[in-house]
PyMOL CGO cylinders between C-alpha atoms (Angstrom):
from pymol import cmd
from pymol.cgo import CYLINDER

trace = [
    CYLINDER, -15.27, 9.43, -1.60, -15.83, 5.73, -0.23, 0.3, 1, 1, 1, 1, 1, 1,
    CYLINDER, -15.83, 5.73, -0.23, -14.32, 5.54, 3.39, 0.3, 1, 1, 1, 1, 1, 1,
    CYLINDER, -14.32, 5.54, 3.39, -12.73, 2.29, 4.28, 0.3, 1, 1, 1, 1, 1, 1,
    CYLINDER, -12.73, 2.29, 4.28, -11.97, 1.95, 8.29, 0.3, 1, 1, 1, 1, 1, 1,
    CYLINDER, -11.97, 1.95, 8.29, -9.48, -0.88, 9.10, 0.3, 1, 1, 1, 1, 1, 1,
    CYLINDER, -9.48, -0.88, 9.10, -12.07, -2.87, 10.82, 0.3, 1, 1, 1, 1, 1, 1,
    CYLINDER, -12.07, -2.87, 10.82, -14.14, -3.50, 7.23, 0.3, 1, 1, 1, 1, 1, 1,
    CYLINDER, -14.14, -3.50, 7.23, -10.64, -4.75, 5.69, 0.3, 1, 1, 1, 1, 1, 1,
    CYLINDER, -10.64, -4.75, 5.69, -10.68, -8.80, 4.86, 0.3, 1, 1, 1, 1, 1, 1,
    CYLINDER, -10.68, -8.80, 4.86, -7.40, -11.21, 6.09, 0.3, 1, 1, 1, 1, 1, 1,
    CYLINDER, -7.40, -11.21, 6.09, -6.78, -14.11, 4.41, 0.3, 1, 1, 1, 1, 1, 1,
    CYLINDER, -6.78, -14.11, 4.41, -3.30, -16.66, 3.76, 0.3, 1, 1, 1, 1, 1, 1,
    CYLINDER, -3.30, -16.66, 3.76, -0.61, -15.15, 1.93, 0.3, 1, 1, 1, 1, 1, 1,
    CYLINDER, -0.61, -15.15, 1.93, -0.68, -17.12, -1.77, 0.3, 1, 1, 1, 1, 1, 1,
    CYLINDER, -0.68, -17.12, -1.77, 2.16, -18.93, -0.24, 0.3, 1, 1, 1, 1, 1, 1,
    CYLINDER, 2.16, -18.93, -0.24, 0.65, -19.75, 2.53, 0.3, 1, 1, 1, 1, 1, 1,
    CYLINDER, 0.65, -19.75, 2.53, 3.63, -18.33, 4.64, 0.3, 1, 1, 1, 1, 1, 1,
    CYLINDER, 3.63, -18.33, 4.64, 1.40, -15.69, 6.47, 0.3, 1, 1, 1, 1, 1, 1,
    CYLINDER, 1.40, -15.69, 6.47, -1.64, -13.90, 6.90, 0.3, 1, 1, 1, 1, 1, 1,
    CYLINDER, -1.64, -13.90, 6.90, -2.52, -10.59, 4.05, 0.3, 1, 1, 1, 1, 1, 1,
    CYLINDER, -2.52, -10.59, 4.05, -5.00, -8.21, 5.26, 0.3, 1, 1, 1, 1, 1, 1,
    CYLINDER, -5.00, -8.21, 5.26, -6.63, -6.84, 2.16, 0.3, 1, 1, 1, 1, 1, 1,
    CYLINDER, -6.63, -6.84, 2.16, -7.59, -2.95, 2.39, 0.3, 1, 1, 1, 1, 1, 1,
    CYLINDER, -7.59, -2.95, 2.39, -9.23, -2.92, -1.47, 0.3, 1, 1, 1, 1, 1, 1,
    CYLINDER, -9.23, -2.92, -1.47, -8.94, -4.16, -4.50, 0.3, 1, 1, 1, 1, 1, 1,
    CYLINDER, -8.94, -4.16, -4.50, -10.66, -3.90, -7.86, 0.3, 1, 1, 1, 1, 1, 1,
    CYLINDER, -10.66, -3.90, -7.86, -12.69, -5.23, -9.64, 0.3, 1, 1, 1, 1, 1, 1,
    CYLINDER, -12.69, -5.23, -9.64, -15.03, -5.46, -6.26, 0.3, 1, 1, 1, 1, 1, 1,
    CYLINDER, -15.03, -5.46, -6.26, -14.48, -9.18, -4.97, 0.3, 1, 1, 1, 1, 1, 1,
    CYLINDER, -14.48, -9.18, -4.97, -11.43, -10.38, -7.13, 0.3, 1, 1, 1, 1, 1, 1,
    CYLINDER, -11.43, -10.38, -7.13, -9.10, -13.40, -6.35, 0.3, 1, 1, 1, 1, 1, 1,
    CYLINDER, -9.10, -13.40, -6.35, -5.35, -13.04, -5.86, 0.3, 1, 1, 1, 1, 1, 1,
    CYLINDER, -5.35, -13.04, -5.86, -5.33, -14.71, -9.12, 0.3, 1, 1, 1, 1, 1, 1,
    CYLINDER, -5.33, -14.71, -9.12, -7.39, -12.17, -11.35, 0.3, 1, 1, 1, 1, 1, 1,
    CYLINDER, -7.39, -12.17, -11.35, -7.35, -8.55, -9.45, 0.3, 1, 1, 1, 1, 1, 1,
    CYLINDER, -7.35, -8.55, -9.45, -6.04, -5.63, -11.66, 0.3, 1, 1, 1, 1, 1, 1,
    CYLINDER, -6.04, -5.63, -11.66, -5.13, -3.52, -8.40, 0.3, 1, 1, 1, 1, 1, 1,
    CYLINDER, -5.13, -3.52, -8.40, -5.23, -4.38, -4.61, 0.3, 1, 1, 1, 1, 1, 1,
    CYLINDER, -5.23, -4.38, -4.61, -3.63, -2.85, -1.69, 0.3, 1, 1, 1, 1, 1, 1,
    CYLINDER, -3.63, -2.85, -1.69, -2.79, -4.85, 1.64, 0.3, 1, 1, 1, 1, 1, 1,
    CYLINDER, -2.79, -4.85, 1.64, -0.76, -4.95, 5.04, 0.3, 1, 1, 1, 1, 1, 1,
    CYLINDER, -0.76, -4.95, 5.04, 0.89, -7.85, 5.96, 0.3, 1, 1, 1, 1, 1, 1,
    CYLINDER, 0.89, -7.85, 5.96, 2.61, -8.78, 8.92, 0.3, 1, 1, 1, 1, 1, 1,
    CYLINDER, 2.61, -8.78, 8.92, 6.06, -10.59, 8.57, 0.3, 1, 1, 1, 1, 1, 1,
    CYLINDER, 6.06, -10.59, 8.57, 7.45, -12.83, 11.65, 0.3, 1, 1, 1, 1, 1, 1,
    CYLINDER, 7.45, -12.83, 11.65, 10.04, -14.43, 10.00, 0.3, 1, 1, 1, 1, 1, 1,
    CYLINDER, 10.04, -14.43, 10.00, 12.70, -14.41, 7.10, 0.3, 1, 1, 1, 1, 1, 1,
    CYLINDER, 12.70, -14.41, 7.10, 11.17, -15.98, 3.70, 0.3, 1, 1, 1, 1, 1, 1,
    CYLINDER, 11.17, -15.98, 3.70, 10.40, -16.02, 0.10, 0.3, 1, 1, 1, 1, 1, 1,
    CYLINDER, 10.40, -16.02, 0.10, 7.53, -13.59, -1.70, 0.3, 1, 1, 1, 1, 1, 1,
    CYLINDER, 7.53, -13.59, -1.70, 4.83, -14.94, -3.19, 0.3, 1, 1, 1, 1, 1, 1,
    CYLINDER, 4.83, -14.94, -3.19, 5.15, -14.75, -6.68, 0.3, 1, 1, 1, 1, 1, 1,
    CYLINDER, 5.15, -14.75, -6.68, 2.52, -13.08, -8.92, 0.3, 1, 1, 1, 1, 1, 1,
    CYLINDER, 2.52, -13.08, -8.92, 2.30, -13.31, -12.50, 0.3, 1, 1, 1, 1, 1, 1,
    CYLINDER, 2.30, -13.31, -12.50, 2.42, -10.12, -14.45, 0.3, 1, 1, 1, 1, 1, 1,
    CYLINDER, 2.42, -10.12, -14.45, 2.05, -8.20, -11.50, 0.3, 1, 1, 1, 1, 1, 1,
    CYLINDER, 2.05, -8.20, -11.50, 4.09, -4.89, -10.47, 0.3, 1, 1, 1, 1, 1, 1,
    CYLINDER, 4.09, -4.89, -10.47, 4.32, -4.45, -6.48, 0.3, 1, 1, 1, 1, 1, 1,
    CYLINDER, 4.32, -4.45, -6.48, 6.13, -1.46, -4.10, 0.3, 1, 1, 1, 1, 1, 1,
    CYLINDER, 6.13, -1.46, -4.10, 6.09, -2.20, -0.93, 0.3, 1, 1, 1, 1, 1, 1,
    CYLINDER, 6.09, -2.20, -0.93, 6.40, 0.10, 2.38, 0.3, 1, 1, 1, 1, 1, 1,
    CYLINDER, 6.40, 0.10, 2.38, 7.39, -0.41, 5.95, 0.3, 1, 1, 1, 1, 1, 1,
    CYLINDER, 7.39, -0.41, 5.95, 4.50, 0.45, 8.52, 0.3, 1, 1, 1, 1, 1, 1,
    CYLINDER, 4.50, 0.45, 8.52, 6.07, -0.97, 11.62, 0.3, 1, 1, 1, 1, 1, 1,
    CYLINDER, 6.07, -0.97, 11.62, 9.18, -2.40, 12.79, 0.3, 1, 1, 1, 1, 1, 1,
    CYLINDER, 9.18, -2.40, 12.79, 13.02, -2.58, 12.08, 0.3, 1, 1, 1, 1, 1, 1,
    CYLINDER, 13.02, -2.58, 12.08, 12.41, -3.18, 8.86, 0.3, 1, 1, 1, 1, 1, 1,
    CYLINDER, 12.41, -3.18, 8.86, 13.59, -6.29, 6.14, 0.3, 1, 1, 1, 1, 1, 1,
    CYLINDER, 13.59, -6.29, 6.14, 16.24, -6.98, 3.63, 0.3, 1, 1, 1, 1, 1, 1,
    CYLINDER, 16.24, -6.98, 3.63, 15.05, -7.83, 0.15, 0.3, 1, 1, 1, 1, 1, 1,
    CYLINDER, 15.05, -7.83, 0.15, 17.10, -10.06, -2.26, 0.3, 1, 1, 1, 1, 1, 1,
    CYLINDER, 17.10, -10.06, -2.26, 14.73, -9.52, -5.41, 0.3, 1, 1, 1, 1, 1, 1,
    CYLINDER, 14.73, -9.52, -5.41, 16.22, -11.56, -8.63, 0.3, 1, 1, 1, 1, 1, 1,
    CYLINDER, 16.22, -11.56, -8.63, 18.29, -12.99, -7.01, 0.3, 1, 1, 1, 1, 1, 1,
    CYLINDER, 18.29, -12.99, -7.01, 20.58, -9.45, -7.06, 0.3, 1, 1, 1, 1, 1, 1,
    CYLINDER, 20.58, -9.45, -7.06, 22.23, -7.48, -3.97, 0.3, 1, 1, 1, 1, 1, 1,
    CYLINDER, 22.23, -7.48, -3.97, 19.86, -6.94, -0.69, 0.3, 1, 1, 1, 1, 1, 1,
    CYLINDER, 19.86, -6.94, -0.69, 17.96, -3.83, -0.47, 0.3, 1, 1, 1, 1, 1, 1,
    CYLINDER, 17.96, -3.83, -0.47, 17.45, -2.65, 2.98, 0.3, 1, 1, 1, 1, 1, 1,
    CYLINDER, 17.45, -2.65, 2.98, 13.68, -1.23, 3.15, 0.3, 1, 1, 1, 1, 1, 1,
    CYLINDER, 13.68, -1.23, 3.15, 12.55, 0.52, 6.53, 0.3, 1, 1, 1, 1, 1, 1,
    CYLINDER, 12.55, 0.52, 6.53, 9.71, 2.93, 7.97, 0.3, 1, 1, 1, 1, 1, 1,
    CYLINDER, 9.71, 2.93, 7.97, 12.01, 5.86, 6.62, 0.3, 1, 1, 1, 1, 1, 1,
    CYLINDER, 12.01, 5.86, 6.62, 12.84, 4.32, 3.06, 0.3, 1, 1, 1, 1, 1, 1,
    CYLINDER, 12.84, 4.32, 3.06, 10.99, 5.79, 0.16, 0.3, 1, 1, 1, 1, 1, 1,
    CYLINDER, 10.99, 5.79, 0.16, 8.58, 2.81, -1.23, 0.3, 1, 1, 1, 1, 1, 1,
    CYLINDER, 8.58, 2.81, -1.23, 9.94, 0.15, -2.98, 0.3, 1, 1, 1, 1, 1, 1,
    CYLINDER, 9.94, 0.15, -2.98, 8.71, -0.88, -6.52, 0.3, 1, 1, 1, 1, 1, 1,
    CYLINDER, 8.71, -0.88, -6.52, 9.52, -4.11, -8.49, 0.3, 1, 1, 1, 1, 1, 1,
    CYLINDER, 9.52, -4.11, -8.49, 8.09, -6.83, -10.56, 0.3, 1, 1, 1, 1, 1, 1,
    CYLINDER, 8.09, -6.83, -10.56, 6.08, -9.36, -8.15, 0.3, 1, 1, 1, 1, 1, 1,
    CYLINDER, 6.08, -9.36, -8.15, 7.16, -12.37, -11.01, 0.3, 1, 1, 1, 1, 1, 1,
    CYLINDER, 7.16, -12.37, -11.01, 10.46, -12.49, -9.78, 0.3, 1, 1, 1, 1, 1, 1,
    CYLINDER, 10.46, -12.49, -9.78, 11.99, -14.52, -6.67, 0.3, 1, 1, 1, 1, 1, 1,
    CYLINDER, 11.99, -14.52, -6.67, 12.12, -12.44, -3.43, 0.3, 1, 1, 1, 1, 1, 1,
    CYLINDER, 12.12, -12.44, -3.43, 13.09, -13.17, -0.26, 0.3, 1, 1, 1, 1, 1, 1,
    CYLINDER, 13.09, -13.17, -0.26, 12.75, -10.85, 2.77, 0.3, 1, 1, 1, 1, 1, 1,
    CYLINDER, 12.75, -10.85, 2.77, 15.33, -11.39, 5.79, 0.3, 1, 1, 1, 1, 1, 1,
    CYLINDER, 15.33, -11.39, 5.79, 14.10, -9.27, 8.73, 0.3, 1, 1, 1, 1, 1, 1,
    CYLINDER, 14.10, -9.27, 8.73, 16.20, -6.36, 10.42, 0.3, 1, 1, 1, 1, 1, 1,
    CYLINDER, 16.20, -6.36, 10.42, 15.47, -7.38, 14.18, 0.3, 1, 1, 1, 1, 1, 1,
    CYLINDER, 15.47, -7.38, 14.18, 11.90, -8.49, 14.98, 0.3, 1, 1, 1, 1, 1, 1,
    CYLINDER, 11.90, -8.49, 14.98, 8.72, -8.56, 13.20, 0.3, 1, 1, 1, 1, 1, 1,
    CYLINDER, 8.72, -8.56, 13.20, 6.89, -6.08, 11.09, 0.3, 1, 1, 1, 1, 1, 1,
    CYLINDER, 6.89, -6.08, 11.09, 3.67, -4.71, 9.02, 0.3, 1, 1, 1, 1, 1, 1,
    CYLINDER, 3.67, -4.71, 9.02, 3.98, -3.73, 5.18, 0.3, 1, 1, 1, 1, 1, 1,
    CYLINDER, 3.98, -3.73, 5.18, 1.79, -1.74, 2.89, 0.3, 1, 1, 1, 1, 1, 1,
    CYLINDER, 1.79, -1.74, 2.89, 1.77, -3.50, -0.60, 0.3, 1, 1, 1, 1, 1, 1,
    CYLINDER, 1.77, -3.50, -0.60, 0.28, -2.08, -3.19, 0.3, 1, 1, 1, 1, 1, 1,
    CYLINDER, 0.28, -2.08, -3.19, -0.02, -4.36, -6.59, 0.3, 1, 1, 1, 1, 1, 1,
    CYLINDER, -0.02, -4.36, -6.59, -1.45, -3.72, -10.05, 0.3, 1, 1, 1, 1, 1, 1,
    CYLINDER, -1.45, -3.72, -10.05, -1.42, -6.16, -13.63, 0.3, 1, 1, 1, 1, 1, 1,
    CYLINDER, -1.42, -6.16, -13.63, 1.25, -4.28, -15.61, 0.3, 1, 1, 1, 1, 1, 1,
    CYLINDER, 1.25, -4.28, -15.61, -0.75, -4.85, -18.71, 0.3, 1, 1, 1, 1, 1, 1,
    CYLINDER, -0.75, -4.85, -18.71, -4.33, -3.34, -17.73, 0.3, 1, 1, 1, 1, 1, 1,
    CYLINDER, -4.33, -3.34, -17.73, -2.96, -0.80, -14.46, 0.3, 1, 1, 1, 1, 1, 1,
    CYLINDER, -2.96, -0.80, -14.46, 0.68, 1.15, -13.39, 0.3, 1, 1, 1, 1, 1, 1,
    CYLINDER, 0.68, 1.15, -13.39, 0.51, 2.79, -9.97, 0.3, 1, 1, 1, 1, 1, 1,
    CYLINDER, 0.51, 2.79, -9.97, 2.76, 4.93, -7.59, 0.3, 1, 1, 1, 1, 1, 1,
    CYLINDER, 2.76, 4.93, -7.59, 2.94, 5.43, -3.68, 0.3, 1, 1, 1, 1, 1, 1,
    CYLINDER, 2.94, 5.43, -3.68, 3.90, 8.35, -2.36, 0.3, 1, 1, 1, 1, 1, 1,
    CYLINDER, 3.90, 8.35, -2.36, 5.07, 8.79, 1.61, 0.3, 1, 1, 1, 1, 1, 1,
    CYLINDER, 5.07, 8.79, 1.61, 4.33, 11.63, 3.14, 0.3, 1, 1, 1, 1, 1, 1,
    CYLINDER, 4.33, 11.63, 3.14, 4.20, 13.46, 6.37, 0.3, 1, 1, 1, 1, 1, 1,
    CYLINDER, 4.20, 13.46, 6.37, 2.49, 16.15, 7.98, 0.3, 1, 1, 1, 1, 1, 1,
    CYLINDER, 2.49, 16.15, 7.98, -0.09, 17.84, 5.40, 0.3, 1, 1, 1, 1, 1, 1,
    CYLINDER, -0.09, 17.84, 5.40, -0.66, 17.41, 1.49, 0.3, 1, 1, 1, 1, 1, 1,
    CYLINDER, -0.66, 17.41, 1.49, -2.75, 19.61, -0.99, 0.3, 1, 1, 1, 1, 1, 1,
    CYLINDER, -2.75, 19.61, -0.99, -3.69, 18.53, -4.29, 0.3, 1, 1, 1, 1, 1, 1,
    CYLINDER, -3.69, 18.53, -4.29, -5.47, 20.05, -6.45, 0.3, 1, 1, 1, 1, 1, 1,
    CYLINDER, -5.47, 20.05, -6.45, -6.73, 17.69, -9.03, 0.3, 1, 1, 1, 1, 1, 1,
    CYLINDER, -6.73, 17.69, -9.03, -6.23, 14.30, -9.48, 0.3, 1, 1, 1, 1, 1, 1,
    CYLINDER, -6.23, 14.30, -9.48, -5.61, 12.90, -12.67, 0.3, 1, 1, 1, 1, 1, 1,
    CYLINDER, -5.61, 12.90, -12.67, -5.50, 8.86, -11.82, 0.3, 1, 1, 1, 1, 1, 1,
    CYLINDER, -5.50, 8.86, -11.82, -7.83, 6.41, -12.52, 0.3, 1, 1, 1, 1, 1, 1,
    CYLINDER, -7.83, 6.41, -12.52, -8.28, 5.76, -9.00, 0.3, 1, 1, 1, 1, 1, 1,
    CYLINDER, -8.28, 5.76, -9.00, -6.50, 7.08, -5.77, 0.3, 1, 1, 1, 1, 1, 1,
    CYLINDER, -6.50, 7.08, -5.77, -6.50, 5.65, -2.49, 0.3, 1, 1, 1, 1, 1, 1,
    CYLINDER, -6.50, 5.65, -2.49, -5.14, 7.45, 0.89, 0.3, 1, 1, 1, 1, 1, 1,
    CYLINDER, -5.14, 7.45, 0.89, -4.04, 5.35, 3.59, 0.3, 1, 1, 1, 1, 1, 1,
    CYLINDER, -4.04, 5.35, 3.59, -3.31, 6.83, 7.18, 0.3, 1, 1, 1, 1, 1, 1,
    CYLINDER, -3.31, 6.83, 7.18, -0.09, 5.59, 9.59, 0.3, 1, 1, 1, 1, 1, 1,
    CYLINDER, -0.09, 5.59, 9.59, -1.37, 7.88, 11.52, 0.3, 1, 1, 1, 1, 1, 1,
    CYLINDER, -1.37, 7.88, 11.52, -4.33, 9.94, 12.25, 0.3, 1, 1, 1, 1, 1, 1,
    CYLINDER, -4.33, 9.94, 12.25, -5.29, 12.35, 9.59, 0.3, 1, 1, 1, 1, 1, 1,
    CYLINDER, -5.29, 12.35, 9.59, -8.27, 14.62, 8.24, 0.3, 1, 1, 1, 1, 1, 1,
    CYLINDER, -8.27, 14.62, 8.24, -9.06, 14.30, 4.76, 0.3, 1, 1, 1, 1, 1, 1,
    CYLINDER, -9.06, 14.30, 4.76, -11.33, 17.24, 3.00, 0.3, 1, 1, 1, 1, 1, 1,
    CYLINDER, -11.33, 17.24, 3.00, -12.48, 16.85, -0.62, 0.3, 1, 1, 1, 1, 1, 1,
    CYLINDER, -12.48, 16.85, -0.62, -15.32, 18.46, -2.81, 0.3, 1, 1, 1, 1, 1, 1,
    CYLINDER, -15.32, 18.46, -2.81, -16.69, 20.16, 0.22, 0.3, 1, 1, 1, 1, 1, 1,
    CYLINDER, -16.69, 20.16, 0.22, -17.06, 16.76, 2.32, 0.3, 1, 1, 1, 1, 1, 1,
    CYLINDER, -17.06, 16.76, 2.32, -14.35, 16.14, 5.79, 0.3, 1, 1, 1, 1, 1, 1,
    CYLINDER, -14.35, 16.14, 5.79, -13.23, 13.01, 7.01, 0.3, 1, 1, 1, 1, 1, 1,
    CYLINDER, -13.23, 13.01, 7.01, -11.39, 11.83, 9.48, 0.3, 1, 1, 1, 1, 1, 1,
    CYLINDER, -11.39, 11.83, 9.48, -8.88, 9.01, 9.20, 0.3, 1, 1, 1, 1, 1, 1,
    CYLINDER, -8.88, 9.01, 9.20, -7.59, 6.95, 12.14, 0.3, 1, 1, 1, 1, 1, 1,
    CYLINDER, -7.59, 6.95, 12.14, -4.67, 5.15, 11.98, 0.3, 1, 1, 1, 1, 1, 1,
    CYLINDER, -4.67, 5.15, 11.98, -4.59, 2.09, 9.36, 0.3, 1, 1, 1, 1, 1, 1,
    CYLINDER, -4.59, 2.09, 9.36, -7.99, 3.68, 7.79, 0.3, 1, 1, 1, 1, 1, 1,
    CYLINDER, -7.99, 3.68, 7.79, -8.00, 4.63, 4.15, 0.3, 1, 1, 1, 1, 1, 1,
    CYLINDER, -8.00, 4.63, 4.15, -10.30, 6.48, 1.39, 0.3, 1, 1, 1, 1, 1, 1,
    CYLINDER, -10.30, 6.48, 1.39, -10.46, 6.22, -1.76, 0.3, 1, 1, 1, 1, 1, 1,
    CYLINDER, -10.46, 6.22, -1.76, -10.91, 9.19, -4.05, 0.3, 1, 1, 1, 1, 1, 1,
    CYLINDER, -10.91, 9.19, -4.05, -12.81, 9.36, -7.34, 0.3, 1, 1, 1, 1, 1, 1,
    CYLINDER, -12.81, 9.36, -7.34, -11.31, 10.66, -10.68, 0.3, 1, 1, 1, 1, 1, 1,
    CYLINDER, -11.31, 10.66, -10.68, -10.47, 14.31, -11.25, 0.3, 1, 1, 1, 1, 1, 1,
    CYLINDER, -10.47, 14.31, -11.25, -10.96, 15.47, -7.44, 0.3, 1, 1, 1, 1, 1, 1,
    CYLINDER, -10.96, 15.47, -7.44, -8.80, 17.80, -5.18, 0.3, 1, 1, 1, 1, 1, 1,
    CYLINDER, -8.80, 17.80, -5.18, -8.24, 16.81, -1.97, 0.3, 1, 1, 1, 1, 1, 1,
    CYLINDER, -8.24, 16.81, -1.97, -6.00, 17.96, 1.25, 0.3, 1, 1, 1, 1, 1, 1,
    CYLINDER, -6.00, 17.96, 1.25, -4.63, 16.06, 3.97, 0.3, 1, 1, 1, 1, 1, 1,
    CYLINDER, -4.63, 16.06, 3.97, -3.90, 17.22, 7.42, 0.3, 1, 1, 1, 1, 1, 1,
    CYLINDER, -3.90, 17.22, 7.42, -2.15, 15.26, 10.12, 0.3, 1, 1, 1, 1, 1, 1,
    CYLINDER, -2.15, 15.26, 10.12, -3.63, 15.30, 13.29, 0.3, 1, 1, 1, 1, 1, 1,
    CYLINDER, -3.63, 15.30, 13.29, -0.11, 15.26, 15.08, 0.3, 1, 1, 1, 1, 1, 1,
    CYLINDER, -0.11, 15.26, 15.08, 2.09, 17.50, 13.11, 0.3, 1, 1, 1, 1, 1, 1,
    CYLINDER, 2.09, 17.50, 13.11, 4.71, 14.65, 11.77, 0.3, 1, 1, 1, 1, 1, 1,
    CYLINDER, 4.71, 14.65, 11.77, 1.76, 12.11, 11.09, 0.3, 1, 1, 1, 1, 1, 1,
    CYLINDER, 1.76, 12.11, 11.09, 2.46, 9.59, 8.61, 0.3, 1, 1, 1, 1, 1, 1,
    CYLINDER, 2.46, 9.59, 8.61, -0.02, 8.93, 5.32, 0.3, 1, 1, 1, 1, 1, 1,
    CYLINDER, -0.02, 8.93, 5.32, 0.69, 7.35, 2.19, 0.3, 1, 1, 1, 1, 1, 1,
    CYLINDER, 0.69, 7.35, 2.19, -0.87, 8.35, -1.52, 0.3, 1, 1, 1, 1, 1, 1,
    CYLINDER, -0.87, 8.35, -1.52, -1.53, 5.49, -4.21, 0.3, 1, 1, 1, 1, 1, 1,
    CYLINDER, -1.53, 5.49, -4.21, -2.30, 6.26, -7.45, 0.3, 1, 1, 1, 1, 1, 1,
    CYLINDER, -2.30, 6.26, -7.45, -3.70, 3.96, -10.25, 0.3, 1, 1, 1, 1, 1, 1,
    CYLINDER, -3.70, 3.96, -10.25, -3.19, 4.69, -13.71, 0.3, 1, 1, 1, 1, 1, 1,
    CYLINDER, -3.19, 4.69, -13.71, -5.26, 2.54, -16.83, 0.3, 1, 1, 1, 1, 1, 1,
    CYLINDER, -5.26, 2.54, -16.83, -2.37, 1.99, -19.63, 0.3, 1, 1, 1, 1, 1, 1,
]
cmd.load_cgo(trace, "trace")
């Protein structure tokens, strides 16, 4: 287990230079925007505008805080995305452009290169067992306090902290407040 509290994360300009990306990991250790195989991040969005756009990249994306955002990707109808949607995947090489519900908010996005990496976020609330994980790598990230317990070892998660799990572990999840929020990414080599 390697424990990542919010305050280690690294912010930097969106690729577009239209905001500010908080990075929570990404692999290799130390990779650019322009040659990571998978990275997650939270971003906070003030105002309507386009995606950056990543080549060969698939990204879902999640709604932390807020009213949530409208998302014309490919130029095809709006989907509506907010803090109760499930996550949103789709390819990162397309146009986007986000228009906000009413007032700012934070994102999770989770990317990987479709060629080398496939992933999948799960939402969940509350608590979580699993009893083996099969993925190249998995990460948890906690919206809201949680306790995390895996190959004997217990740690506790405050909001916006995450920890990522090694290969072919168990682990269970246990909200501190009985509704608390956590999300599960899984990477997957292809």
């Amino acid at each position: 287990m390697r424990y990542l509290p919010k305050g280690t994360y690294t912010s930097m300009p969106w690729k577009n230079g239209g905001g500010v990306t908080t990075e929570i990991i990404v692999h290799p250790a130390n990779a650019s925007m322009a040659d990571f195989d998978w990275r997650i991040s939270m971003a906070d969005v003030a105002q309507d505008g386009p995606f950056s756009i990543f080549d060969g990249i698939d990204r879902t994306l999640c709604i932390l805080e807020g009213n949530g955002m409208s998302l014309s990707i490919d130029a095809c109808e709006p989907v509506s995305l907010t803090m109760e949607s499930d996550p949103l995947p789709f390819a990162a090489d397309v146009s986007v452009y986000a228009v906000l519900g009413n007032g700012p908010i934070v994102d999770l996005n989770v990317m990987s290169r479709r060629k080398h990496y496939a992933h999948r976020v799960e939402r969940h609330r509350g608590a979580l067992t699993v009893h083996s994980t099969v993925s190249t790598a998995t990460v948890i990230f906690a919206a809201d306090p949680v306790s995390v317990s895996s190959g004997g070892r217990n740690v506790n998660l405050q909001r916006r902290d995450s920890l990522l799990l090694e290969p072919g572990t168990g682990f269970a999840i246990e909200g501190v407040e009985k509704d608390a929020r956590f999300f599960v990414v899984s990477f997957d080599q292809v």
